[in-house]
C-alpha positions as CSV (number, residue, x, y, z in Angstrom):
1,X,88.5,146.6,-0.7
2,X,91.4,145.6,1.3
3,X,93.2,148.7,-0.1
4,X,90.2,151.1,1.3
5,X,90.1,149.4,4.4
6,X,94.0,150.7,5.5
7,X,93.2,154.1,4.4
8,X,91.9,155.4,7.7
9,X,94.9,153.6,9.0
10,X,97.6,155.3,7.0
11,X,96.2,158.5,7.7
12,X,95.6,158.0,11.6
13,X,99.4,157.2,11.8
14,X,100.3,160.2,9.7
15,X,98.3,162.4,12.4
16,X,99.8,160.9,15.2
17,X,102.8,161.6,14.2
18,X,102.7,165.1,12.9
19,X,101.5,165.9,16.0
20,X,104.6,163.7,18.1
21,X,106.6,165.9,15.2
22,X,105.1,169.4,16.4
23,X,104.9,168.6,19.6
24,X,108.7,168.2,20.0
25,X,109.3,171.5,18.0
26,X,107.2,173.2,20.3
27,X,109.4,171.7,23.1
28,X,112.5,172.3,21.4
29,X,111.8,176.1,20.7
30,X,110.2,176.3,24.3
31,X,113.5,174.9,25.3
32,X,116.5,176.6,23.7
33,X,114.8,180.5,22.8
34,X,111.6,180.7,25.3
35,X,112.3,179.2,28.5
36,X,116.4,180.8,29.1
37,X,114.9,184.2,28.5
38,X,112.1,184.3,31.2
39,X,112.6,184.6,34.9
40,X,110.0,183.6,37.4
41,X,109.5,184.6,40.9
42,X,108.6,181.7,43.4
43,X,107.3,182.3,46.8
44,X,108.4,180.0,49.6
45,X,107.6,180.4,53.2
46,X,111.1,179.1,55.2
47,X,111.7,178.5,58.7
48,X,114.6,179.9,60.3
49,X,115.3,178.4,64.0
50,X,115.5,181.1,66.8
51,X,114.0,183.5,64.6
52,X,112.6,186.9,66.8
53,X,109.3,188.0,66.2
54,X,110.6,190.9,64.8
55,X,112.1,189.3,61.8
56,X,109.6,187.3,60.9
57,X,108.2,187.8,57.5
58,X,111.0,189.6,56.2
59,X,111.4,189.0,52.4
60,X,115.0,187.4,51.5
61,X,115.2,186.9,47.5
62,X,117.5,184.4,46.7
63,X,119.4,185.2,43.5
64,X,122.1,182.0,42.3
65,X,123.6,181.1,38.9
66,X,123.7,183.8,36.7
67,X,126.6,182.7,34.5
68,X,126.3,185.7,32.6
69,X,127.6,186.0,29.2
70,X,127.3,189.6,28.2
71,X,126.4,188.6,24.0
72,X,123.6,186.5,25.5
73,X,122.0,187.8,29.0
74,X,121.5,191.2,28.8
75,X,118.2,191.2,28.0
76,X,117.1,188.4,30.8
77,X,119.4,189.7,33.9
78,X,117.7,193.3,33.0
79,X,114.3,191.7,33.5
80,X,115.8,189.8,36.5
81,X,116.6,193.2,38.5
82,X,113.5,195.3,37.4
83,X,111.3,191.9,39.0
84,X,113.5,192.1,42.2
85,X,113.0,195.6,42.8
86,X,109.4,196.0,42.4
87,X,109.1,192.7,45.2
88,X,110.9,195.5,47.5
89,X,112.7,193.3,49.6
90,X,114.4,193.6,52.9
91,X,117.6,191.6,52.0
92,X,118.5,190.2,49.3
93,X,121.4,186.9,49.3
94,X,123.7,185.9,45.5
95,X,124.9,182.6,46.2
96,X,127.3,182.2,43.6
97,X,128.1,180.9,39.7
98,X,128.3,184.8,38.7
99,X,130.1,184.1,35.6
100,X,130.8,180.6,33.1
101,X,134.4,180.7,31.7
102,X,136.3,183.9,32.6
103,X,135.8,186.8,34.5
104,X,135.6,189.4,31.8
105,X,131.8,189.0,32.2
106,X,131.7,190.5,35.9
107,X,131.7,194.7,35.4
108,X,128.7,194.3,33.0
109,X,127.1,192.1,35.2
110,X,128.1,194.0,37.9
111,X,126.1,197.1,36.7
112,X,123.1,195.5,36.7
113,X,123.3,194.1,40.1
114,X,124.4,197.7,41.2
115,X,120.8,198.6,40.1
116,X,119.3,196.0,43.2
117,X,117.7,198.0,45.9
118,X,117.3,196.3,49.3
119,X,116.1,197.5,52.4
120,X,119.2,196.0,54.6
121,X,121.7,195.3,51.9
122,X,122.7,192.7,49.2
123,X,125.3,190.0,50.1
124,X,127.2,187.6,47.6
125,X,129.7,184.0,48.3
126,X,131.1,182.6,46.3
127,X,130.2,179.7,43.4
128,X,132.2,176.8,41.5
129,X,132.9,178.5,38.0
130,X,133.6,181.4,39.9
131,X,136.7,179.8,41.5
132,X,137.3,177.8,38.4
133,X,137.9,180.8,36.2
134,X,140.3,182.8,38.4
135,X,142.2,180.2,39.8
136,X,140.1,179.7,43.1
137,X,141.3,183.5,44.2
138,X,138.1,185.1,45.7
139,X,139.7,188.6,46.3
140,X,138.8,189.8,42.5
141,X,135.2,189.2,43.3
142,X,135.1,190.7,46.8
143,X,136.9,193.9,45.8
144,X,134.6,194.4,42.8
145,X,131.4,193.1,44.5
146,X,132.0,195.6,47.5
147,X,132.9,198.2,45.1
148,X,129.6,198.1,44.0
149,X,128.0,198.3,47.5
150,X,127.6,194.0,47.4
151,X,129.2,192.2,51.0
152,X,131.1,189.3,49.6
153,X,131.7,186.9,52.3
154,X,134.5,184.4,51.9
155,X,134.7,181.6,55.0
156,X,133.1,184.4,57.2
157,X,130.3,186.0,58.6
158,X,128.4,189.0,59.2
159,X,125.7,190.3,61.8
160,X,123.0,192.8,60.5
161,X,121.2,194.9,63.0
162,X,117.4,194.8,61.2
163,X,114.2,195.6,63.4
164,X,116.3,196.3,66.6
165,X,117.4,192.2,66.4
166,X,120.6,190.6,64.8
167,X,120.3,188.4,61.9
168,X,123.6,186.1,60.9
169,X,124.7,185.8,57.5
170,X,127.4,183.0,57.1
171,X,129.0,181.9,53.5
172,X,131.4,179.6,52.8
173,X,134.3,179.8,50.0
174,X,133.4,177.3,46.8
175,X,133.5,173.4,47.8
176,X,134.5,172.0,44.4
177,X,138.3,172.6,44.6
178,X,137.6,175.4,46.7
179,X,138.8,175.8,50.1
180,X,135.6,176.3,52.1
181,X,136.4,176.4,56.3
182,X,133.1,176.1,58.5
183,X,135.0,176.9,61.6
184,X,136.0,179.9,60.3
185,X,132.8,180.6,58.7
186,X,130.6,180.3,61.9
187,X,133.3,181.9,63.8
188,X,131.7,184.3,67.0
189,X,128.0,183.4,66.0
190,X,125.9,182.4,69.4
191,X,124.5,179.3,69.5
192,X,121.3,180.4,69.9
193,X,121.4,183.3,67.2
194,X,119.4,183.2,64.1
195,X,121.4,182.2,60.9
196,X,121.3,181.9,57.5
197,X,124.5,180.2,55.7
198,X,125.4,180.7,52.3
199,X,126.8,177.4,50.9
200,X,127.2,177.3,46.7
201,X,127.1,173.7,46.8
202,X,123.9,172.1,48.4
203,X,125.3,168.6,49.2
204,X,127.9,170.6,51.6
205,X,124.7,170.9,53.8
206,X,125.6,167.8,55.4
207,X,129.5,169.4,56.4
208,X,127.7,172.4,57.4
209,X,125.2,170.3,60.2
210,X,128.4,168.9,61.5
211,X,129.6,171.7,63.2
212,X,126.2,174.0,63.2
213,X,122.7,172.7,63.9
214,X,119.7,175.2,63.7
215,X,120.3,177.0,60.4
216,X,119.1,177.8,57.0
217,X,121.1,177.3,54.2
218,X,120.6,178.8,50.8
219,X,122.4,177.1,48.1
220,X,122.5,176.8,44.1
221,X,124.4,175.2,41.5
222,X,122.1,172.4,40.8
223,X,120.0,174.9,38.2
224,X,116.8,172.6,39.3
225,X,118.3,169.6,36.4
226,X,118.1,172.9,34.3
227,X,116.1,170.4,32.2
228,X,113.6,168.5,33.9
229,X,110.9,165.7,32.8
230,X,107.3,168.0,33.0
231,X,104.8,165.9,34.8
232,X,106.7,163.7,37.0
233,X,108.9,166.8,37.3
234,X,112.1,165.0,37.2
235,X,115.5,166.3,36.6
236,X,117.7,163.7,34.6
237,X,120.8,165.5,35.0
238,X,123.1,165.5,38.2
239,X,126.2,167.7,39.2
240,X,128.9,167.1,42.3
241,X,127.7,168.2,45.3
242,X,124.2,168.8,43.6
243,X,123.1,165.2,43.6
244,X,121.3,165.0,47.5
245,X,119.5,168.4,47.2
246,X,119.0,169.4,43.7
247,X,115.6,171.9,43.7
248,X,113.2,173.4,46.8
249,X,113.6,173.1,50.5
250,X,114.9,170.3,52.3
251,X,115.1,169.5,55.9
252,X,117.5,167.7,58.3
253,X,117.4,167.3,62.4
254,X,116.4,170.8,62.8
255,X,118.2,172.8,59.4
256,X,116.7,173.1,56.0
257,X,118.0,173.9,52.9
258,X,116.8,175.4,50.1
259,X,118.0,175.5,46.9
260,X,117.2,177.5,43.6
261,X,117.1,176.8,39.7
262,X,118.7,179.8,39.3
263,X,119.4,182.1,36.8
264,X,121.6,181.2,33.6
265,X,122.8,178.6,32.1
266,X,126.0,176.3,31.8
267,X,127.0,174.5,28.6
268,X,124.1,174.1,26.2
269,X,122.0,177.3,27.1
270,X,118.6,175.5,27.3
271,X,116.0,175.1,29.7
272,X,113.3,172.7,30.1
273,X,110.5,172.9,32.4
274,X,112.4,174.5,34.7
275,X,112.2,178.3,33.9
276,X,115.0,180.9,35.4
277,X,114.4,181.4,39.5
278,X,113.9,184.5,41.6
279,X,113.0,182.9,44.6
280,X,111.9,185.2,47.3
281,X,111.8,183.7,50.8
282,X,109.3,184.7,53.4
283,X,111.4,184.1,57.1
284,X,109.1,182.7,59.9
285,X,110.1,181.1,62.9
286,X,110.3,177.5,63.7
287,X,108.1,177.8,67.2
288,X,105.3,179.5,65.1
């Protein structure tokens, strides 16, 4: 009798844990060949202070991270550009991690980004492994980038004329052994001017509030985690200079930051609840 009695036992523990067992093949398939291969577009309304009536609601689509490897991306930075252009956007802003190792990666990547289309022009800064892999020389990626009709700013800025008003773009130079100058950066801006700073590294937003107040920066490198906990939506994993402001829009005295999962991958190429990122931006002002 006794023997009958833990049948329903034995088999209740055998269900439970077929399904623990397919549950985590399901994740790990989701994980490593599912979630790296599809982009999502995420719509986020950001304040940008001293923002004219005229630029509000322009869309901005915030591209980050791409580490393309040319054997492996193809088929998910093709998708990436066919998504961007059918959102039509006004301006569109690349805020570094381009490529992973080396920089043999950046013509093919290049000629998808040469597809973009953007109403008032695509700009790029620069991004950690981008530095890393070309010994912190930016000129390599500005020559090509603007050969392809992409503004690469390095510690500069630029002003674009859009709806009869001026919008300024800042970017910084990489912050991890880079060499990033925020004097030089927001060089000739007004202090009452609409801007928008592009900073690779999000923890650098505290630098950046130093000598600016009254911006918006747009930052990466963080990849969301990359791998995050679904539910509680927590992301285990940390990076320097990622570890204040890892995913969405922060705010600070009167700046925010946002910052995107981004695109690729670094080391393992695996996502987890936190699927590739176009994040398109939708400017209003902050006395709205």
């Amino acid at each position: 009798m006794k023997k009958d009695a833990d049948q329903p036992k034995k088999k209740s523990l055998i269900t439970r844990r077929k399904f623990i067992y397919g549950a985590m093949g399901l994740a790990i398939g989701d994980a490593f060949f599912i979630e790296p291969n599809i982009s999502h577009v995420s719509n986020n309304q950001l304040k940008v202070p001293f923002l004219p009536s005229a630029l509000e609601g322009l869309k901005v689509v915030h591209l980050s991270d791409l580490h393309y490897k040319p054997d492996q991306d193809e088929g998910l930075l093709s998708s990436v550009v066919e998504k961007v252009n059918r959102i039509n956007p006004d301006l569109i802003l690349l805020t570094g991690d381009y490529v992973d190792h080396d920089t043999t990666g950046i013509d093919p990547m290049l000629e998808h980004l040469s597809k973009l289309k953007s109403k008032h022009g695509i700009l790029a800064c620069m991004g950690n492994h981008d530095g890393w892999c070309n010994d912190g020389d930016g000129e390599l990626y500005k020559t090509r980038f603007e050969k392809n009709g992409i503004q690469f700013l390095i510690n500069e800025n630029t002003a674009l004329p859009i709806n009869n008003e001026t919008l300024h773009i800042a970017a910084t130079d990489f912050i991890w052994h880079g060499n990033p100058d925020p004097i030089a950066t927001l060089k000739g801006i007004p202090q009452e001017a609409p801007l928008i700073t592009m900073v690779h590294e999000p923890d650098y937003f505290d630098t950046m509030l130093v000598h600016r107040d009254h911006h918006l920066q747009l930052s990466g490198h963080t990849h969301g985690g990359q791998c995050r906990v679904p539910i509680i939506n927590y992301a285990p994993r940390k990076v320097k200079y990622g570890k204040k402001y890892i995913y969405g829009e922060y705010t600070k005295e009167n700046s925010s930051v946002f910052v995107t999962k981004g695109i690729g991958t670094t080391g393992i190429r695996v996502r987890f609840s936190c699927l590739p990122e176009i994040a398109l931006h939708t400017l209003k002002s902050t006395t709205g």
